[in-house]
py3Dmol code that shows the C-alpha trace and the ligand (Angstrom):
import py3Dmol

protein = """\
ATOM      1  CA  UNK A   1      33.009 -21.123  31.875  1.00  0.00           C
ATOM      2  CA  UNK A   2      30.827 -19.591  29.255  1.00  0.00           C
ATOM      3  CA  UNK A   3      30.024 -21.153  26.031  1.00  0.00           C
ATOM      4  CA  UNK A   4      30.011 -18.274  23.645  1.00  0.00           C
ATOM      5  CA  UNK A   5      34.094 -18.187  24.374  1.00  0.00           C
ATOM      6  CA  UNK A   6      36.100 -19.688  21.998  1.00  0.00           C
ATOM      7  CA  UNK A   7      38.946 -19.084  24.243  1.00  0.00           C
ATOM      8  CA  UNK A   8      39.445 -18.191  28.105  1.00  0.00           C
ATOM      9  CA  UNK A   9      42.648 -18.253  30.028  1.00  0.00           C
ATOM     10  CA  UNK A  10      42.725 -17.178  33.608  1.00  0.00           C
ATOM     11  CA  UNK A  11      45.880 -16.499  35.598  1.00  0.00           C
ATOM     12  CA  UNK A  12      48.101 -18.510  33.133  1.00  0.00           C
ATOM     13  CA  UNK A  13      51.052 -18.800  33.937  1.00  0.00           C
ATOM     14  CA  UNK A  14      54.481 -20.251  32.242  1.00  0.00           C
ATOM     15  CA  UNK A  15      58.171 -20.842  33.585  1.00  0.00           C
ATOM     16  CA  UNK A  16      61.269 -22.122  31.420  1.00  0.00           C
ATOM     17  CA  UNK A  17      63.195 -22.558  33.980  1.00  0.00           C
ATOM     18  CA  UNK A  18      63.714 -19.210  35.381  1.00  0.00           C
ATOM     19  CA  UNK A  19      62.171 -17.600  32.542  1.00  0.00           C
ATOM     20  CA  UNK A  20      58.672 -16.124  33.202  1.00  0.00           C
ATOM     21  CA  UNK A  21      57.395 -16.226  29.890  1.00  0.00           C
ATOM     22  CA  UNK A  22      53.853 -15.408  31.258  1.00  0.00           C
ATOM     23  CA  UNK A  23      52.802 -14.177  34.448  1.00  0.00           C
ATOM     24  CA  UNK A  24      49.118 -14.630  34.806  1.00  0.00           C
ATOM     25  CA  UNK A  25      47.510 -14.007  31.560  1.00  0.00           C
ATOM     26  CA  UNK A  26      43.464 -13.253  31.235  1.00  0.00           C
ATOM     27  CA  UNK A  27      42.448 -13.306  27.967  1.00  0.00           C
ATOM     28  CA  UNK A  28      38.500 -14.197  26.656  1.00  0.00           C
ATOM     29  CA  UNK A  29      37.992 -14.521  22.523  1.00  0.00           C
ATOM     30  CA  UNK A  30      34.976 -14.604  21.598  1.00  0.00           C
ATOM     31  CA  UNK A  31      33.406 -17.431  18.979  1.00  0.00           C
ATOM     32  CA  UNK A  32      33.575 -15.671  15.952  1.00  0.00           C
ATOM     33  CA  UNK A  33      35.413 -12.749  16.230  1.00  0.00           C
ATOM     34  CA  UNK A  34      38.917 -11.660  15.015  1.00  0.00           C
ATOM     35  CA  UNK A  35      41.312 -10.949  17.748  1.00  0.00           C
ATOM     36  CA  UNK A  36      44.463  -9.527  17.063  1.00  0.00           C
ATOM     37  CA  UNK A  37      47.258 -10.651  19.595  1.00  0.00           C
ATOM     38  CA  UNK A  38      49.724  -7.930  19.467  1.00  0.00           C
ATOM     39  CA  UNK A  39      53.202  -7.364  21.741  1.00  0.00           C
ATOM     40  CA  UNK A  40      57.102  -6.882  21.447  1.00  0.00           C
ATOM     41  CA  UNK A  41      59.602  -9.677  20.791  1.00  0.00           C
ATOM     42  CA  UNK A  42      59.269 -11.814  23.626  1.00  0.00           C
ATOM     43  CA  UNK A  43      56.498 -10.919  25.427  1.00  0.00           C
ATOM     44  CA  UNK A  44      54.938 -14.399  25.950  1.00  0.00           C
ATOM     45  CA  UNK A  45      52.564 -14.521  22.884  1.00  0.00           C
ATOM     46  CA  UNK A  46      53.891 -18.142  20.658  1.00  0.00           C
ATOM     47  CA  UNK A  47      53.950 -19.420  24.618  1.00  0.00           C
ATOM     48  CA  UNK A  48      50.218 -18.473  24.821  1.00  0.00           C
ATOM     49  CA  UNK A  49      49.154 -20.089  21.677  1.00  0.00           C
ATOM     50  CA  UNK A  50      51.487 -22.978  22.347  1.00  0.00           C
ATOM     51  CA  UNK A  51      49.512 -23.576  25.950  1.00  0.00           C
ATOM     52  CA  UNK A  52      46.663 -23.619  23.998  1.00  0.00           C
ATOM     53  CA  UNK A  53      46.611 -26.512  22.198  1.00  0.00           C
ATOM     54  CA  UNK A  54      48.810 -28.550  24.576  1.00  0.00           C
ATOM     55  CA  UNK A  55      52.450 -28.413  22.960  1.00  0.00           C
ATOM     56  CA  UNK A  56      53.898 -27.127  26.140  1.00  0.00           C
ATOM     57  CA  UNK A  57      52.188 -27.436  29.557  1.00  0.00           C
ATOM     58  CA  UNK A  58      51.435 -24.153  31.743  1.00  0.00           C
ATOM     59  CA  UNK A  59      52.778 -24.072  35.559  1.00  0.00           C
ATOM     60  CA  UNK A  60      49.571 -22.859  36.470  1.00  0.00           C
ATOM     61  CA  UNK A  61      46.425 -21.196  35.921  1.00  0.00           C
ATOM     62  CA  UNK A  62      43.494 -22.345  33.815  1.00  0.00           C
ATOM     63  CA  UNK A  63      42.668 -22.862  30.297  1.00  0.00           C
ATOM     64  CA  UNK A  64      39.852 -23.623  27.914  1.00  0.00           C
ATOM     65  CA  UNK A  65      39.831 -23.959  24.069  1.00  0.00           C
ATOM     66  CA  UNK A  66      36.639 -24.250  22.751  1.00  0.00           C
ATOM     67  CA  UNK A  67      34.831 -25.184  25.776  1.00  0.00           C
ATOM     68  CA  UNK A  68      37.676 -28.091  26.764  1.00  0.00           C
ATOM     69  CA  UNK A  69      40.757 -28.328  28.516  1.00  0.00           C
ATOM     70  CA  UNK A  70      43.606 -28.838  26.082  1.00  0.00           C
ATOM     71  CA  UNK A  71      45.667 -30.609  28.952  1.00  0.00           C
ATOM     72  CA  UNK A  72      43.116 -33.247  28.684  1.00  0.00           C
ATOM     73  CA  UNK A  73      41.622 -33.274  25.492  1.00  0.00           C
ATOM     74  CA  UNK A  74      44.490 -32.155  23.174  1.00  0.00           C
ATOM     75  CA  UNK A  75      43.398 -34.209  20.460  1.00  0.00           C
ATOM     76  CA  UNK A  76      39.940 -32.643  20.123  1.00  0.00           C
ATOM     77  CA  UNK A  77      40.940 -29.226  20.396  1.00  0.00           C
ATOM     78  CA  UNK A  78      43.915 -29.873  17.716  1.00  0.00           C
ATOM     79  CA  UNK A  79      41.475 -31.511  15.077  1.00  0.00           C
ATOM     80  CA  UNK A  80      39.011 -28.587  15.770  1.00  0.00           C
ATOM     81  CA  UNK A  81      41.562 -25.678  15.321  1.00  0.00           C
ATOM     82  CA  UNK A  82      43.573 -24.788  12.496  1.00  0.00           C
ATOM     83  CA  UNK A  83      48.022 -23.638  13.370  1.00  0.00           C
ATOM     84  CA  UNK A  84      49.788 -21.513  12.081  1.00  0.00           C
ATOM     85  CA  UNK A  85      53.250 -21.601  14.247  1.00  0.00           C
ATOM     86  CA  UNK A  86      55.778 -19.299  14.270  1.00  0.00           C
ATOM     87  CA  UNK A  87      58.292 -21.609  12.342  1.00  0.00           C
ATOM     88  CA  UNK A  88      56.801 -24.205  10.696  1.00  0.00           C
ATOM     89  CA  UNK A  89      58.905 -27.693  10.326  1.00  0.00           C
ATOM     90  CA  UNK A  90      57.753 -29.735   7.433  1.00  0.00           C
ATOM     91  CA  UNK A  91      59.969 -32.490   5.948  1.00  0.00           C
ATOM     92  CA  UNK A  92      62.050 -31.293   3.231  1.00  0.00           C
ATOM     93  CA  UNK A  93      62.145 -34.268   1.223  1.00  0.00           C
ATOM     94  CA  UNK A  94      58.215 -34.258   0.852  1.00  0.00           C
ATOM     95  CA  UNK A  95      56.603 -32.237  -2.330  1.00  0.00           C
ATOM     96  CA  UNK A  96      53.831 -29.278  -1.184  1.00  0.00           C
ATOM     97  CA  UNK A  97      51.026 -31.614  -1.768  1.00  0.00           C
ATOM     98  CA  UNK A  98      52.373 -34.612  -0.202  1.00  0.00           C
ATOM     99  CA  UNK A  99      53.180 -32.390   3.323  1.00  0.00           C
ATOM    100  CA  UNK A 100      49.210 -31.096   2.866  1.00  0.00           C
ATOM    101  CA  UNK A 101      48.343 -35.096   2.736  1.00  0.00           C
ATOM    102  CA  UNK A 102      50.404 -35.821   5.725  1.00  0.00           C
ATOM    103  CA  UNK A 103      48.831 -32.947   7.482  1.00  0.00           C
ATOM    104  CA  UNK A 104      45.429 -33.992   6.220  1.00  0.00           C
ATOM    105  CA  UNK A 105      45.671 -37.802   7.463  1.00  0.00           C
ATOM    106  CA  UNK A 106      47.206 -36.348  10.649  1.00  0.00           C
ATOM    107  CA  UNK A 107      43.905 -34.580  11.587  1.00  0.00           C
ATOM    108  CA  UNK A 108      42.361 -37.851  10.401  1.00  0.00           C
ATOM    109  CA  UNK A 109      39.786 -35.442   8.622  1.00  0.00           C
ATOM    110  CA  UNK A 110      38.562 -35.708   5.561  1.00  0.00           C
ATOM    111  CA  UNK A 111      39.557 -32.995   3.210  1.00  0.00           C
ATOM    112  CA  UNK A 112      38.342 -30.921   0.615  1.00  0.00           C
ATOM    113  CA  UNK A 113      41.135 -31.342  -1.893  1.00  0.00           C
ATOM    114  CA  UNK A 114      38.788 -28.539  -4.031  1.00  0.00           C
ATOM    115  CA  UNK A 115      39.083 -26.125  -1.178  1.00  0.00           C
ATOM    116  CA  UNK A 116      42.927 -27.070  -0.594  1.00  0.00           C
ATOM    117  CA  UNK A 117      43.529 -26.470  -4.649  1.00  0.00           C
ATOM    118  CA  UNK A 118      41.326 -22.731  -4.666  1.00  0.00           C
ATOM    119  CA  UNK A 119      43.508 -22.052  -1.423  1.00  0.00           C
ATOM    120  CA  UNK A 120      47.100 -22.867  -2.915  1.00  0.00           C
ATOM    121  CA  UNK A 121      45.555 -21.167  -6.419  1.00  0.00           C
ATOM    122  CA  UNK A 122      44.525 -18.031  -4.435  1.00  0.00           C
ATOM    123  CA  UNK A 123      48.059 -17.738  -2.486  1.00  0.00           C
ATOM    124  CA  UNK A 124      50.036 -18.524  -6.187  1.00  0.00           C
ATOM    125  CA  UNK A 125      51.575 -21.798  -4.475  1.00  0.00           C
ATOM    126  CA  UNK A 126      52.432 -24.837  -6.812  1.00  0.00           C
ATOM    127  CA  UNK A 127      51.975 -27.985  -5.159  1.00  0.00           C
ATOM    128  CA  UNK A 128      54.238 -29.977  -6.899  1.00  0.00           C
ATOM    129  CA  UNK A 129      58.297 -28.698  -5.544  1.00  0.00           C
ATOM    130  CA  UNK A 130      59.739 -30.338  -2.837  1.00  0.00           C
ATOM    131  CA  UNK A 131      59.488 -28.343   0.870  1.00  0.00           C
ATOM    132  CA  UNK A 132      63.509 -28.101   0.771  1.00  0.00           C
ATOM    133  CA  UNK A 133      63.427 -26.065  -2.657  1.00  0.00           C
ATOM    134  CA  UNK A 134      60.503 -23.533  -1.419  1.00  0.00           C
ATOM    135  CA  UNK A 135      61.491 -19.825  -0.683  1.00  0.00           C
ATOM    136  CA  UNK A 136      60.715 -18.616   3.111  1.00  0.00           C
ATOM    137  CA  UNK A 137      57.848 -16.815   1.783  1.00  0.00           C
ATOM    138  CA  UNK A 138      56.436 -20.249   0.020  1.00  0.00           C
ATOM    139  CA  UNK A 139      56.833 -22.174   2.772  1.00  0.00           C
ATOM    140  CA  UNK A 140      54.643 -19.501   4.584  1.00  0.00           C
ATOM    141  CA  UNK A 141      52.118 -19.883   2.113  1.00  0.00           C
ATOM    142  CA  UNK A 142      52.361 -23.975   2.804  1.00  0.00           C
ATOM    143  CA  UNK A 143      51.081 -22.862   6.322  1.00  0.00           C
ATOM    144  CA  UNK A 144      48.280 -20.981   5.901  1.00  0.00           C
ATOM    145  CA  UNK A 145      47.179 -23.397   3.604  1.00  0.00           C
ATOM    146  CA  UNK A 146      47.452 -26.287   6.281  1.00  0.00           C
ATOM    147  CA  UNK A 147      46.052 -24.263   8.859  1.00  0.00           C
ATOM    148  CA  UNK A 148      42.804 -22.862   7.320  1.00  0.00           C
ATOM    149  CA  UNK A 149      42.131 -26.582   4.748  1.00  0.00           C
ATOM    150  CA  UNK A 150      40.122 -28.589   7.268  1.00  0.00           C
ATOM    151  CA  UNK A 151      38.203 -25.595   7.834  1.00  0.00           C
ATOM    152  CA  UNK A 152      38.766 -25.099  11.412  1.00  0.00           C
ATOM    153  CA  UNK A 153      36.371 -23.839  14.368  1.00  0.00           C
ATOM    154  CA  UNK A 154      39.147 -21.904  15.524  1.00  0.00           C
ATOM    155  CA  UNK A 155      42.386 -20.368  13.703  1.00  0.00           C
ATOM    156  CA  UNK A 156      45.341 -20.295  15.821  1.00  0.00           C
ATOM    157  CA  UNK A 157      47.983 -18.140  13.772  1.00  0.00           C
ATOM    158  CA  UNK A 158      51.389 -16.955  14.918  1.00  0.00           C
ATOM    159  CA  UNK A 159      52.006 -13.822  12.530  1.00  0.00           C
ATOM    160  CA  UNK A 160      50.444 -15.317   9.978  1.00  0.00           C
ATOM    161  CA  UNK A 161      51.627 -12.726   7.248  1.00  0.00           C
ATOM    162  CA  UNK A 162      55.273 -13.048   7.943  1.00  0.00           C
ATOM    163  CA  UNK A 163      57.643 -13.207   5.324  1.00  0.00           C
ATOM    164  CA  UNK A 164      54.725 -12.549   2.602  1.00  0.00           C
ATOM    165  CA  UNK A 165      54.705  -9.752   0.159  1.00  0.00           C
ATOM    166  CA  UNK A 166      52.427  -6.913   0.357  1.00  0.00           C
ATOM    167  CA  UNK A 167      50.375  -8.549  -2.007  1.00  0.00           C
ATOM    168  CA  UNK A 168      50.451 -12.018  -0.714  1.00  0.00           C
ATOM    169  CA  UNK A 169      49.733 -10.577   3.306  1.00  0.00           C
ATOM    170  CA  UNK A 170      46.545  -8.917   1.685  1.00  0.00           C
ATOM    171  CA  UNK A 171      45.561 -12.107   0.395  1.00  0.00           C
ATOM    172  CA  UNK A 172      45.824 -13.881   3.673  1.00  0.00           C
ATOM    173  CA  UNK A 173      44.077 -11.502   5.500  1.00  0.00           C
ATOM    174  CA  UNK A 174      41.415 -11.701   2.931  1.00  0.00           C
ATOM    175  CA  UNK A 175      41.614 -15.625   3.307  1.00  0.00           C
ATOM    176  CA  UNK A 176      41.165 -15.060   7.380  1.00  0.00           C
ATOM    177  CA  UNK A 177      38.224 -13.244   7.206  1.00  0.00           C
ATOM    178  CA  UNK A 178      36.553 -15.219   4.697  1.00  0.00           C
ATOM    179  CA  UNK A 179      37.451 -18.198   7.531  1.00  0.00           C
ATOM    180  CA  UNK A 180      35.854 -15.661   9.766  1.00  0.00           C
ATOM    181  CA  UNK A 181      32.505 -14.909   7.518  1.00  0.00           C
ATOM    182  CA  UNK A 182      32.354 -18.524   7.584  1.00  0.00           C
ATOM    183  CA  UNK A 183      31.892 -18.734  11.511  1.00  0.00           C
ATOM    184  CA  UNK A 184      35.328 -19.516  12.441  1.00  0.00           C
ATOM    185  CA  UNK A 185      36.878 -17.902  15.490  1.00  0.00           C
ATOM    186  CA  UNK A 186      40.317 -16.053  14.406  1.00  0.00           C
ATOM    187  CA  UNK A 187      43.136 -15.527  17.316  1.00  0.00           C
ATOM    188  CA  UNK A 188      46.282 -14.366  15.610  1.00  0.00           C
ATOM    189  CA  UNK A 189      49.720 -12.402  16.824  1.00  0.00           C
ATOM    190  CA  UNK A 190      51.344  -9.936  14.711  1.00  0.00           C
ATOM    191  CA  UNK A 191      53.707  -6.785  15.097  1.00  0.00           C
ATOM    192  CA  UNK A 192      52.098  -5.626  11.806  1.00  0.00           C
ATOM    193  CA  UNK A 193      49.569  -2.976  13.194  1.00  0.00           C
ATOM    194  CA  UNK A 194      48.300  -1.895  10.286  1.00  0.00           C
ATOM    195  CA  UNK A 195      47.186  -5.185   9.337  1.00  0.00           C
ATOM    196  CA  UNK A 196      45.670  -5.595  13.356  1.00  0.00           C
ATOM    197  CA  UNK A 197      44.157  -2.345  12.392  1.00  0.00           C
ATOM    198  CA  UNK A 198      41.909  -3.609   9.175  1.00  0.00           C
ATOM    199  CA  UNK A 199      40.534  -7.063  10.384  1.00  0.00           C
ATOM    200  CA  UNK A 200      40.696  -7.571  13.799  1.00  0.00           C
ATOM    201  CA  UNK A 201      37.771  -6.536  15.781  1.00  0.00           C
ATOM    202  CA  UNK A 202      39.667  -6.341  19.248  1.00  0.00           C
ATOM    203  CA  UNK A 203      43.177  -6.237  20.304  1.00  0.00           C
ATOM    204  CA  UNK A 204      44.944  -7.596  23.098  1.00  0.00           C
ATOM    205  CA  UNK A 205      48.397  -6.284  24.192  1.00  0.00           C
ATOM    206  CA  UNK A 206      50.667  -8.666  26.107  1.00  0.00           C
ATOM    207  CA  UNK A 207      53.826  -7.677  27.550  1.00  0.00           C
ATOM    208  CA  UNK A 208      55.937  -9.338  29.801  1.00  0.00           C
ATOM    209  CA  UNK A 209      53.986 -12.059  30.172  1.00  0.00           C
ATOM    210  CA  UNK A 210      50.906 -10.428  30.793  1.00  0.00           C
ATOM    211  CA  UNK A 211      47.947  -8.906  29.003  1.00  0.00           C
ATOM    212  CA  UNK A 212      48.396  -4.845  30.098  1.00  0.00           C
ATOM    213  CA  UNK A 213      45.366  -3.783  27.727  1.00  0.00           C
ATOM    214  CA  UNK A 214      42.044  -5.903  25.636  1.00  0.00           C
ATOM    215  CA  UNK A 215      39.962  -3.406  23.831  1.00  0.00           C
ATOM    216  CA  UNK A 216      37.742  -3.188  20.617  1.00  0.00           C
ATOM    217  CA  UNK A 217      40.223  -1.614  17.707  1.00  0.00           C
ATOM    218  CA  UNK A 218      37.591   1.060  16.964  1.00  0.00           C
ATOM    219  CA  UNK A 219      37.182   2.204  20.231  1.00  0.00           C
ATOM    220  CA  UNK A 220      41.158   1.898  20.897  1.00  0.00           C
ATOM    221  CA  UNK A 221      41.661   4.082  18.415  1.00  0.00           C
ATOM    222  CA  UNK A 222      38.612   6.859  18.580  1.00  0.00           C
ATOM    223  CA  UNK A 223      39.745   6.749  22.224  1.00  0.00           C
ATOM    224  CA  UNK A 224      43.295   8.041  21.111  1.00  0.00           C
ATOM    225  CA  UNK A 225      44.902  11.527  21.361  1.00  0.00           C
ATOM    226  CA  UNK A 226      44.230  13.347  17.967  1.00  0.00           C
ATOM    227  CA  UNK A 227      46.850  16.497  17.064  1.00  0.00           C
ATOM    228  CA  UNK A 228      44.460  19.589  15.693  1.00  0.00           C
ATOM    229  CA  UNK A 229      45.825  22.054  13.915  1.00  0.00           C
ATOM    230  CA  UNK A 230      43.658  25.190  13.453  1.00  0.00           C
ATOM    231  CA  UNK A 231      44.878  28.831  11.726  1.00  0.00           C
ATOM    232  CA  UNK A 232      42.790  31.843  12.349  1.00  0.00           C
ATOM    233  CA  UNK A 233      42.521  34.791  10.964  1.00  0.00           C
ATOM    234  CA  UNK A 234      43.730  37.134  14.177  1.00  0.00           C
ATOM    235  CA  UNK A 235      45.583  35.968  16.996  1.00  0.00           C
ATOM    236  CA  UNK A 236      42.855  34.214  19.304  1.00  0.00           C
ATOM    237  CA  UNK A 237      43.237  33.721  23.059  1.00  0.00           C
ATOM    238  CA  UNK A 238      44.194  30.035  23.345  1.00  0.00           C
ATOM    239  CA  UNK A 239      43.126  29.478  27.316  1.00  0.00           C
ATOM    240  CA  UNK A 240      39.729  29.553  26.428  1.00  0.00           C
ATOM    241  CA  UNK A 241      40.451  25.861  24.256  1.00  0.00           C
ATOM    242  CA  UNK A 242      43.089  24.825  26.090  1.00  0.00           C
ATOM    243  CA  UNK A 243      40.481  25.190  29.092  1.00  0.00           C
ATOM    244  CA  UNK A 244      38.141  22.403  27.827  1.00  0.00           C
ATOM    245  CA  UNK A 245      38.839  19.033  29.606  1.00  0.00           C
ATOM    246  CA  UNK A 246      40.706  16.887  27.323  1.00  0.00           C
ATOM    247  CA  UNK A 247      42.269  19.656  24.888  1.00  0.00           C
ATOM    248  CA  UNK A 248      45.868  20.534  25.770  1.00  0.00           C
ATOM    249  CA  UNK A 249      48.497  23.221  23.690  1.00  0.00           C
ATOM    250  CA  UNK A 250      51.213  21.764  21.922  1.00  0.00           C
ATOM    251  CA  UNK A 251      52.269  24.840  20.212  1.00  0.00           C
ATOM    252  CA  UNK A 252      51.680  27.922  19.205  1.00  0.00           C
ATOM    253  CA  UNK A 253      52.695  30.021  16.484  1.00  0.00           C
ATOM    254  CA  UNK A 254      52.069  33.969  16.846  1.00  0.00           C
ATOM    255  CA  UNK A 255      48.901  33.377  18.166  1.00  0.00           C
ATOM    256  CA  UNK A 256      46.852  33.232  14.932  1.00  0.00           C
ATOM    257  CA  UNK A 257      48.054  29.027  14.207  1.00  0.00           C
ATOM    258  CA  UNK A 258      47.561  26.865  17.442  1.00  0.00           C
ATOM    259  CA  UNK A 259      48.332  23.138  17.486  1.00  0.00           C
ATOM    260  CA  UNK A 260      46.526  21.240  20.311  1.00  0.00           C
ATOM    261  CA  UNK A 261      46.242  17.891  21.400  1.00  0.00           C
ATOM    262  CA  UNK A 262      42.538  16.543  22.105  1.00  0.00           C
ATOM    263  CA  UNK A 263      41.706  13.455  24.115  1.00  0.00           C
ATOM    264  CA  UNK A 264      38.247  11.723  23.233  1.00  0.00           C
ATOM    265  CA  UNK A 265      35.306  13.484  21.481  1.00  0.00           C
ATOM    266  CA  UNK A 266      35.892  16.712  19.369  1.00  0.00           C
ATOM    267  CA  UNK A 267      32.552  17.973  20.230  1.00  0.00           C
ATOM    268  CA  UNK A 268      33.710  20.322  22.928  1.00  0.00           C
ATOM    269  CA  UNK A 269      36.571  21.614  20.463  1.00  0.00           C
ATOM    270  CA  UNK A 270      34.954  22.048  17.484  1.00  0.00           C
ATOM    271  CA  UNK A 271      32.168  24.043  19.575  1.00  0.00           C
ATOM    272  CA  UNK A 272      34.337  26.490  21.486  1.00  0.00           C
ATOM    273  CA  UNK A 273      35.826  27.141  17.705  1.00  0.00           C
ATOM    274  CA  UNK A 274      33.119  28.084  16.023  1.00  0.00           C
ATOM    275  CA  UNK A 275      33.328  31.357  17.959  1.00  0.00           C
ATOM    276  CA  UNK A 276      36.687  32.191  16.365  1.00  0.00           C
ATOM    277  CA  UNK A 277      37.633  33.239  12.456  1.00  0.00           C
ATOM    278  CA  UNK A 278      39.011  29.820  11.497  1.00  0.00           C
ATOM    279  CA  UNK A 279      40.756  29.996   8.310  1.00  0.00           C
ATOM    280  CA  UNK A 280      42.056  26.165   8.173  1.00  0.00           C
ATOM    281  CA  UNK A 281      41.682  22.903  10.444  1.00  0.00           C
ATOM    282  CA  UNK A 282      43.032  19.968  10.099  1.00  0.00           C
ATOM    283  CA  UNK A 283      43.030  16.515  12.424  1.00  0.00           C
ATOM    284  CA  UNK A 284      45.882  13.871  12.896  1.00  0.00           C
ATOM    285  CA  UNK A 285      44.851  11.151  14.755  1.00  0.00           C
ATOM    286  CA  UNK A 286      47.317   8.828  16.439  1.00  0.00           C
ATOM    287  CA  UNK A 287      47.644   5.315  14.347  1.00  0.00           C
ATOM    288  CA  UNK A 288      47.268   1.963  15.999  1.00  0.00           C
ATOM    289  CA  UNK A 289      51.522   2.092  15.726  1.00  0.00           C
ATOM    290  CA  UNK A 290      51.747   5.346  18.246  1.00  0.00           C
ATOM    291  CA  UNK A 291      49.115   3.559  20.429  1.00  0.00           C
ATOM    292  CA  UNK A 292      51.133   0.554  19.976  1.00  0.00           C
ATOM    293  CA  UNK A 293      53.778   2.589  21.384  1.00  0.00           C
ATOM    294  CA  UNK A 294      52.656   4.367  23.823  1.00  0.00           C
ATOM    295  CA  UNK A 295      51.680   1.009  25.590  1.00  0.00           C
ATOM    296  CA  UNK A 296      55.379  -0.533  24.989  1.00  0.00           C
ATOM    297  CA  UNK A 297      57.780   2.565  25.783  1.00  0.00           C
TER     298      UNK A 297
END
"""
ligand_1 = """\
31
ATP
P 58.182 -12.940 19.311
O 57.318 -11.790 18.974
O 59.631 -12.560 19.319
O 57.901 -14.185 18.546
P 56.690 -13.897 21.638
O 55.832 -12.813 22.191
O 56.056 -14.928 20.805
O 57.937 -13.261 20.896
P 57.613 -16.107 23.276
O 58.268 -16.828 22.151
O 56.360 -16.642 23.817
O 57.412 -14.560 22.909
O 58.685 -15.995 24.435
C 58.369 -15.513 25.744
C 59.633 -15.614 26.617
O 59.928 -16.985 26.848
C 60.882 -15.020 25.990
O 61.657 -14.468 27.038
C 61.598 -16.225 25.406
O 62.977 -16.020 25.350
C 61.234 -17.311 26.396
N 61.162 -18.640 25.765
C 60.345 -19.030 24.773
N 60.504 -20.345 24.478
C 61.462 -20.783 25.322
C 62.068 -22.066 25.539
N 61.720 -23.134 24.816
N 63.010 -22.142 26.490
C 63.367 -21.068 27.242
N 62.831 -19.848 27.097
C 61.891 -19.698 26.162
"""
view = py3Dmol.view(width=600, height=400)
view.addModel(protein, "pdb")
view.setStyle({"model": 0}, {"cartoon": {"style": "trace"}})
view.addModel(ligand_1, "xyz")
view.setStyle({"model": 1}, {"stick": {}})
view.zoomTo()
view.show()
């Protein structure tokens, strides 16, 4: 397997009981990237993480996390990587900075109590309540924290931003790609496109237990369908657009407004229109959401 992979899965594949939570998933991160793990309720993506550092045990395929198999080498892959799960247990009775400390000897790493302190300063979270009095968001913020203090190769986060204000989920992102700038390796799930949208560099799509789509977010989207609307001053004939590959009619009002939908480059469009008066253009193009959909429906 290559070594500029931070993570590679081939054909994995996980039962509970009759459950097939995933079906044969290929999936390659790259060291240093940001990939954004993105699919509907269920689809398989806290059982992906999960198989990758060892707290539940595929049925088959293969798996490598940072060059080694977690089946065998669990412990090395969980003191090199940094979790974020889903729901995070910590033990009520404990105060924030004595669950960091158990989480620190844990790892058995040595930790930057200076970094841990700008981290919980930078999220707003006071170390000093007890777990059982923190708010669902706080307790969020108790996460991140643990997963990103030991300043891990690789981030392993399970919708990291959940339950977080808008400020607060800007923050974390802003924490996760500072993790990034730093050289870590970033794999993350989410249903929050927009935030896929602003750091992550590609996306993966699961559903069903497996991985339908993995593509770069800027190309993903330039790739998209994009709704023009163009007015012009006279009624124009619309075949000669609608006759360029990729540009289709939506609708047309009375000849002189046209909406059309365009697939790919606008070059072509934008060409063919500059024989016509054109009064007014304007371009929607699709978010990451209507992708999103189009992939799920
Ligand atoms: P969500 O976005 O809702 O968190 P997900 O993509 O993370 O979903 P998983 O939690 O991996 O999805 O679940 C994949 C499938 O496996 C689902 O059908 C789920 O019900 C099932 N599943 C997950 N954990 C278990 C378990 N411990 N026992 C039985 N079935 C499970």
């Amino acid at each position: 397997m290559t070594t500029d992979l931070a993570i590679q899965t081939q054909s994995l594949i996980k039962n509970y009981g009759a459950v097939k939570a995933l079906r044969g998933v290929d999936l390659e991160v790259r060291k240093g990237e940001i990939f954004g793990f993105l699919g509907p309720n269920g689809a398989g993506k806290t059982t992906a993480i999960r198989c990758m550092l060892d707290l539940i045990r595929p049925n088959g395929g293969s798996l490598r996390v940072l060059g080694l198999d977690p089946q065998k080498e669990a412990v090395a892959v969980r003191a090199r990587s940094g979790y974020l799960p889903g729901e995070l247990n910590l033990e009520g009775n404990l105060n924030v900075e004595g669950a960091l400390r158990l989480f620190a000897r844990l790892r058995g790493n040595k930790t930057d109590w200076g970094f841990v302190r700008q981290l919980a300063e930078r999220l707003d979270l006071d170390l000093k309540p007890q777990i059982k009095n923190l708010s669902k968001g706080n307790k969020q913020k108790v996460g991140v924290v643990q997963a990103l203090m030991h300043r891990p190769e690789l981030l392993l986060l399970d919708e990291p931003t959940a339950s977080l204000d808008p400020l607060m989920q800007q923050t974390v992102l802003r924490l996760i790609r500072a993790a990034r700038d730093e050289g870590a390796t970033v794999f993350f799930s989410s249903h929050i496109l927009s935030e896929v949208h602003e750091i992550a560099e590609r996306v993966g799509f699961i559903r069903q237990g497996v991985v339908v789509e993995v593509a770069e977010t800027a190309a993903l989207i330039s790739r998209s369908l994009r709704r023009v609307r163009v007015r012009f001053r006279q009624s124009v004939d619309s075949e000669t657009l609608t006759r360029l590959p990729g540009v289709s009619l939506l609708s047309k009002d009375d000849g002189a407004a046209l909406t059309l939908q365009v697939e790919g480059e606008m070059d072509a469009l934008i060409k063919a229109l500059a024989a016509f008066p054109v009064i007014d253009l304007s371009t929607e193009q699709h978010s990451l959401e209507e992708i999103f959909l189009t992939y799920y429906q």
